[in-house]
N, C-alpha and C positions, 0 to 999 in steps of 0.2 A: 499183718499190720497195715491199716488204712492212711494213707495220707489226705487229710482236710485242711481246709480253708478258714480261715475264723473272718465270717465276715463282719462281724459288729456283736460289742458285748452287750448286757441287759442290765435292768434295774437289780437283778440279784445276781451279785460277784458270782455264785457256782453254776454260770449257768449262760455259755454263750450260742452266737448263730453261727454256726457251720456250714460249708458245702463241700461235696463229694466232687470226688473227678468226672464223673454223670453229668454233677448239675444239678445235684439234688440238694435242698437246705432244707435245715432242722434244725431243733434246738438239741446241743448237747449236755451232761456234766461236766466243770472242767476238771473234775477230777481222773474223768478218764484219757484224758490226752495229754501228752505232753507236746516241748515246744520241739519242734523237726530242727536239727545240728546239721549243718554241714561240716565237711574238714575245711581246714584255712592250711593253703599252701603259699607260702612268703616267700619263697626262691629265691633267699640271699645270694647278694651280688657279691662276693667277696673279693672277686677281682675289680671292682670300679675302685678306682682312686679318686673319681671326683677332679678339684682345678691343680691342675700338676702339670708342670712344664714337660715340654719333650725329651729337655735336660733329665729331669729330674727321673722318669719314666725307662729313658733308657740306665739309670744309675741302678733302677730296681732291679732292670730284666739283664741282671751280672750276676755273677758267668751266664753268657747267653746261651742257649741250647734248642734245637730245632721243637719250633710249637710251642714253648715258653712265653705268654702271651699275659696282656693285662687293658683295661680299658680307660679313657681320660675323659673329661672333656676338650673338646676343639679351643686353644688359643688364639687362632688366627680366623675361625667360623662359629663365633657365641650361637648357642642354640644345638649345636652339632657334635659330635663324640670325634672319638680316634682311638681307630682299635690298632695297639702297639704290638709287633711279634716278631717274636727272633728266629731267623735262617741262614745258616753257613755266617756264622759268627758276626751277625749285622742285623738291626734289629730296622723292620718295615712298618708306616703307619700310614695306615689306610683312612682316609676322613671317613666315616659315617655319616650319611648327608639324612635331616629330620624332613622328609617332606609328606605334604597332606595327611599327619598325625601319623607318619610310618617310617620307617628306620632301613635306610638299602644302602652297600656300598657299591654295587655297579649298577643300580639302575634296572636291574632285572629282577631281584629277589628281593621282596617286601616283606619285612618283619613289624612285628604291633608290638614291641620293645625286647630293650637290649638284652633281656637274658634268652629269647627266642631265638636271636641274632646268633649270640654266642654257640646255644647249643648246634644250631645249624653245621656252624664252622668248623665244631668239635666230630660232628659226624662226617665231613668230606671237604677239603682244602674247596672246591669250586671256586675255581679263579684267585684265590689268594697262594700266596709264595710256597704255602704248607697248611695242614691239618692242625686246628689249635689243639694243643696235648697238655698241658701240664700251664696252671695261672696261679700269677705272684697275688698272695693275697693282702686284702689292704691292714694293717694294723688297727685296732680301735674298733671306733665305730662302723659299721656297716651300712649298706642302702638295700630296701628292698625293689624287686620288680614290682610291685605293689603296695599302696596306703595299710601299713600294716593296723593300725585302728579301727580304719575303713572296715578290711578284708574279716576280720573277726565282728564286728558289729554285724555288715549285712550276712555273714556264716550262723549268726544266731546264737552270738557265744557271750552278750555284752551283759551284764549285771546292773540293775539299777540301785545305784549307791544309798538311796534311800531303805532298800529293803535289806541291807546287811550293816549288822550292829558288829563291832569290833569288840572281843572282849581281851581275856590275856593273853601276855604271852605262852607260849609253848617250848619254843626253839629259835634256833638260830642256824637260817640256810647260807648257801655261798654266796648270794644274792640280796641276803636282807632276813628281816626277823619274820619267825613265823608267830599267828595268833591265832584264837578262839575263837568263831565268828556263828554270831547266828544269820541265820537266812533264811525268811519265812515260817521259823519257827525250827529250822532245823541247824544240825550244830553242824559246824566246818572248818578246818583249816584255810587260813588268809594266808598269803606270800604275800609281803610287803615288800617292796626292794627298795636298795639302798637309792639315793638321788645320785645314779651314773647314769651317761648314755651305756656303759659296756654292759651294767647292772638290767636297765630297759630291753639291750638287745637281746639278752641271755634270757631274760623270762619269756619274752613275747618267742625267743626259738623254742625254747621248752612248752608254750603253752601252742604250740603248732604243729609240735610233732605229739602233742596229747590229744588234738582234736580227730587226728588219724587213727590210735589207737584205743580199743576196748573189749578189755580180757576180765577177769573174775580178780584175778590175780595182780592186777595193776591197780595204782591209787590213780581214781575217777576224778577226769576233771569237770567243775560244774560250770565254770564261766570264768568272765574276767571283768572288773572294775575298770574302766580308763576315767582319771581324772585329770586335770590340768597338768599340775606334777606328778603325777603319781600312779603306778598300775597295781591293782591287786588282782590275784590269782588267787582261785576259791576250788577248792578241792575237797573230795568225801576228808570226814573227821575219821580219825584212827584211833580210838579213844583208850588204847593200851601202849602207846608210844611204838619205841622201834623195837625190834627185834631185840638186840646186841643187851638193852637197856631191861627188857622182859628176863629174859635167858639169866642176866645177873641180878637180880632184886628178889625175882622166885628163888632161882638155884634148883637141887635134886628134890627137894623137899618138895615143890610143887609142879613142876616143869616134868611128864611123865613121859615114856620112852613113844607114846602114840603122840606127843606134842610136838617131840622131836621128829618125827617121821611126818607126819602132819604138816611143821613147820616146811621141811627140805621138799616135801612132794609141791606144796604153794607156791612155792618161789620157783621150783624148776619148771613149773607149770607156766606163768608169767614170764619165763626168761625164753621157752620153748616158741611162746606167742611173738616174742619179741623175735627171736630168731626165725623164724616165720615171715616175719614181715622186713626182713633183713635189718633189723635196726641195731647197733652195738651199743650197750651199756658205758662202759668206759671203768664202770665205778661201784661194782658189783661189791656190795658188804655188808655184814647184818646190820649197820647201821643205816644202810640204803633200802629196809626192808618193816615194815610198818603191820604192825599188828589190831585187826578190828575189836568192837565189843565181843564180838562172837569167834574169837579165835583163831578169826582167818588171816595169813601171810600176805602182804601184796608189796611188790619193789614199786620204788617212787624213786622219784631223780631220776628216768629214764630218758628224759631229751633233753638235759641241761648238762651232763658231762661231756659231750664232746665241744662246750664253749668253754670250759671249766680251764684257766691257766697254769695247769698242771707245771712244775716246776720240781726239777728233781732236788736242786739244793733249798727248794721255798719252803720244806718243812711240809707242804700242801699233798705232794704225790703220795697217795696208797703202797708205797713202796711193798710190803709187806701183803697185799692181794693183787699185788699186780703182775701178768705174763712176762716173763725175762724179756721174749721179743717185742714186745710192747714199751717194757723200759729200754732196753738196749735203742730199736729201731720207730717206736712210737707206731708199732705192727699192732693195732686193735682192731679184733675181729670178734666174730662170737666165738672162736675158739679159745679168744684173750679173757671173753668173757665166764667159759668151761672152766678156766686154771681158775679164776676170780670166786666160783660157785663153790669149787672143790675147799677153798678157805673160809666158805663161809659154812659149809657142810662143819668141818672142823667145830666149827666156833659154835653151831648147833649142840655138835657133841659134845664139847669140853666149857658149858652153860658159858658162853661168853666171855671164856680167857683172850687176851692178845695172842694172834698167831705169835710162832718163833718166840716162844718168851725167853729161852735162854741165851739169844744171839741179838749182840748189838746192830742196831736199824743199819749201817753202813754195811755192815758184812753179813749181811739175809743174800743177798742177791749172787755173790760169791760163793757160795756157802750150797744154793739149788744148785748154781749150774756147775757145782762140781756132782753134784748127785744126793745131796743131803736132802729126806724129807722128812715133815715131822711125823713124829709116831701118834698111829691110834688113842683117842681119848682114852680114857676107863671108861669100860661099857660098850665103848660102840661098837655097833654090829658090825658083824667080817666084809660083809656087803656093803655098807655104806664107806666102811675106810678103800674098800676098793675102787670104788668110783670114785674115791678122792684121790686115789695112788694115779688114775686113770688120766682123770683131768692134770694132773702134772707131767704128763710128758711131755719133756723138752720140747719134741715136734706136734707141732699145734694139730695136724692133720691126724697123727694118729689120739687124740684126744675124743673123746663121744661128743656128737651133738647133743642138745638139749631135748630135745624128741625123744632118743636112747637112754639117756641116763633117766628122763621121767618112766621110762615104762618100767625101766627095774627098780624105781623108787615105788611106783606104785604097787608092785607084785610086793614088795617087801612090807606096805603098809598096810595091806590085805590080812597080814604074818605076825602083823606084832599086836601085841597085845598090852591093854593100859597097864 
């Protein structure tokens, strides 16, 4: 693949002037180029609290604990920060002095802003009380290290709102309603989000850790809308809905034993790429799993669960796909993500019943970690309930990664037959 220049378009739209990294120009098709993506990394600051007293600062960083750290702005030096941290039970705060556009607290070490700073300090105490370990994170809204607008515009990720028509609804995400959109003549899924800054922050983190990744098996991002109010997020169209929704509206009668094997090998496929690139799902469910015209599997909602306000009494939490250590200790790994597959394997094979159906939602979780698991669908292959017996073991480590369990999904899809 060749990276070109577009130096200037022509009197016929399919057809502009390009140059090569030589130096050579020509005219090309534009059909044959598309436009060059970068990734957008937003490096939320989680720890910035912004204008907050010293008071109030040291109220956060309680119980204090060695490396427990958080950043403010300077009350007594406008313009200037203060990095807050606790050491043998007393909390230190160091000014952060802003000079000549660069960020130093002795004068010796120049950083090009504070999440550089931060990391610095996290890799070696140099000249402070302690090594920052562990930061109070701020509630709400967050700040990035960079113009989050900005960073995805000049990344090549920004949508001109005139060329995308809104049509229906579809759905209803955690963030806002989803719609039908065309875009240049082609169909798409819109994220509209609801008018919150929490709502803003959660799609622009989801559409950040979209612009990093791109698997067969993941839902493709194609850009984003920034309006005055308002951000949309524009994604491939899945024109057979989710998963969960497919599995029960066909049933046995259409839904054949290569659809099911088909289905499970797509999705471990995308969840393998994702563990690959260490990312954790959080939220792994067939209804977190989106089916094309052409019958292909792909999980969505993969950068937006870890903003997701997961609440065990909110009615919200997955209780029933989720890893005990994960509910117990809020231990999510792709190992949390392994127990998550194994239920939605299930839900493959039993076309889309609720796990646990004969155990009330409060006593599922009582109920595994005495040793209870559900039994095999009707039908399913001895192989497949095994990898689901697999993925439930209590200890996460002895559970398969997704690389493993795809290679015996795929030996077995070689095996079956429509």
């Amino acid at each position: 693949m060749e990276r070109l220049t577009i130096v200037r378009p022509t009197n016929d739209p399919n057809w502009v002037k390009a140059r090569n990294r030589d130096g050579m120009e020509g005219m090309i098709p534009t059909s044959y180029v598309t436009e060059f993506k970068k990734e957008v990394k937003l490096n939320t600051m989680a720890w910035f609290h912004g204008k907050i007293s010293r008071d109030e600062a040291e109220g956060l960083l309680n119980p204090p604990e060695d490396g427990l750290f958080l950043v403010r702005e300077s009350t007594n030096f406008p313009g200037d920060y203060t990095l807050c941290v606790c050491y043998e039970g007393k909390v230190e705060h160091y000014r952060v002095i802003y000079k000549d556009n660069k960020l130093t607290i002795d004068e010796e070490e120049y950083f090009e802003h504070l999440t550089k700073l931060v990391e610095h300090y996290e890799q070696d105490a140099d000249g402070l009380c302690t090594q920052l370990k562990r930061s109070v994170p701020k509630q709400g809204r967050r700040d990035y290290a960079v113009d989050a607008v900005k960073a995805f515009k000049a990344a090549g990720w920004s949508i001109n709102r005139q060329e995308l028509k809104l049509l229906d609804s579809i759905g209803k995400g955690e963030f806002g309603d989803v719609l039908l959109g065309d875009w240049l003549g082609q169909k798409v899924a819109v994220k509209r989000l609801k008018d919150s800054s929490r709502a803003a922050q959660g799609l622009l983190e989801e559409a950040s850790l979209m612009t990093s990744l791109k698997h067969n098996n993941l839902v493709n991002l194609l850009g984003l809308v920034f309006e005055d109010s308002c951000i949309l997020l524009v994604t491939e169209f899945m024109s057979k809905g989710s998963l969960v929704d497919y599995l029960r509206s066909r049933g046995r009668l259409h839904v054949t034993k290569q659809d099911q094997i088909n289905f499970a090998c797509d999705t471990c496929s995308g969840m393998a790429y994702l563990e690959s690139q260490k990312v954790v799902h959080r939220d792994l469910a067939a209804r977190n799993v989106l089916i094309s015209e052409e019958g292909v599997a792909k999980v969505c909602d993969f950068g937006l669960a870890h903003e997701m306000n997961f609440k065990l009494d909110g009615g919200k939490f997955p209780i029933k796909w989720t890893a005990p250590e994960a509910l117990r200790h809020s231990k999510f790994s792709n190992k949390s993500d392994m127990w998550s597959f194994g239920i939605l394997l299930w839900e493959i094979y039993s076309f889309g019943r609720v796990p646990y159906p004969r155990i009330p939602l409060a006593d599922v979780m009582k109920h595994v970690e005495k040793g209870y698991r559900m039994e095999a669908p009707d039908c399913c292959p001895p192989e497949v309930y095994q990898l689901m017996k697999e993925s439930w073991n209590l200890d996460p480590q002895l559970r398969p990664t997704f690389h493993e369990a795809y290679k015996h999904l795929v030996q077995l899809q070689h095996s079956t037959l429509a």
